[in-house]
Every structure is written in structure tokens, then in C-alpha cells.
C-alpha positions in Angstrom: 5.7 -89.1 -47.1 3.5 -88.9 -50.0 5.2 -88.2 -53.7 3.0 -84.9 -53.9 3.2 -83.7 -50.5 7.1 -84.1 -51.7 6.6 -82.2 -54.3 4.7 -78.7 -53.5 7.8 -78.9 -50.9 10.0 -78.8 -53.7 8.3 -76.3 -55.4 7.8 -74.1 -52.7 11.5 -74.0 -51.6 12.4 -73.4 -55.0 9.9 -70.8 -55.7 10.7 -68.9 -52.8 14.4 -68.9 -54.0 13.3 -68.1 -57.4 11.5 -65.6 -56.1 14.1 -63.9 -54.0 16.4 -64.0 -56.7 14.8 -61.9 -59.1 13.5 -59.2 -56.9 17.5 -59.1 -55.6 17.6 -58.6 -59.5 15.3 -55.5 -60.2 12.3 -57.8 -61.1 10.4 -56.9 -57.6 7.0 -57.3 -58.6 7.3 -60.6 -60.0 10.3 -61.7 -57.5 7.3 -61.0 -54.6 4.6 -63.0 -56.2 6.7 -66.0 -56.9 7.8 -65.9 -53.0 4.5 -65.9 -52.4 3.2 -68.6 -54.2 6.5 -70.3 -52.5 5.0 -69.9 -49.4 1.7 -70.7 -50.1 2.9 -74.1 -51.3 5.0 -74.2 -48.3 2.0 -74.1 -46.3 -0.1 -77.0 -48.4 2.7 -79.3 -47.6 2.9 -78.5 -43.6 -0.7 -79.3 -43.3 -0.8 -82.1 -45.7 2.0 -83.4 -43.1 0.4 -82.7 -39.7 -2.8 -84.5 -41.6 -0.9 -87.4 -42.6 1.4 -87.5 -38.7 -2.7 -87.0 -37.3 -4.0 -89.9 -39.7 -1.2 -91.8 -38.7 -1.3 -91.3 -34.6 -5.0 -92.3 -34.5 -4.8 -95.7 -37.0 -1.7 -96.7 -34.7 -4.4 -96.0 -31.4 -6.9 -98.8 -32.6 
């Protein structure tokens, strides 16, 4: 696994909890837009995965 593919993992998880945190808080609007950028970092990682499991699939093939 790659360092930064490690990383916007990390950040999304702990955005998302951030983010849930403070709209549990009374901070909604921010609470919601740092979930959301969780998740959007979430999703960066997932494909940079399935791109790195594809890369790795078709070197191993020849």
C-alpha cells in the first residue's frame, strides 16, 4: 500500500469522525461538510486501491 493512499485513508476516517462529532455538538453545518470531505477522501483511497490491486493483477499476468 502506498504512504499516500495510507494517508487520505487516515484522513478520511478521521474526518468523518470529526465530522460527526461536531454536528452531534450543535455545529451541523460544519460537522456535514467535514463528513463529507471524509468521504470524499474515502473514496480517493478505494479507487487508488482497486488501481493499484488492477496494476498489480495484470504485471503478475506477463
Amino acid at each position: 500500500m502506498n504512504a499516500l493512499t495510507l494517508l487520505l485513508a487516515i484522513l478520511g476516517l478521521s474526518g468523518f469522525a470529526l465530522g460527526a462529532v461536531l454536528s452531534a455538538t450543535g455545529m451541523i453545518e460544519m460537522g456535514v461538510i467535514l463528513m463529507g470531505l471524509g468521504l470524499v477522501f474515502q473514496v480517493i483511497s478505494l479507487v487508488r486501491l482497486k488501481r493499484a490491486k488492477q496494476k498489480d493483477s495484470s504485471d503478475a499476468r506477463g
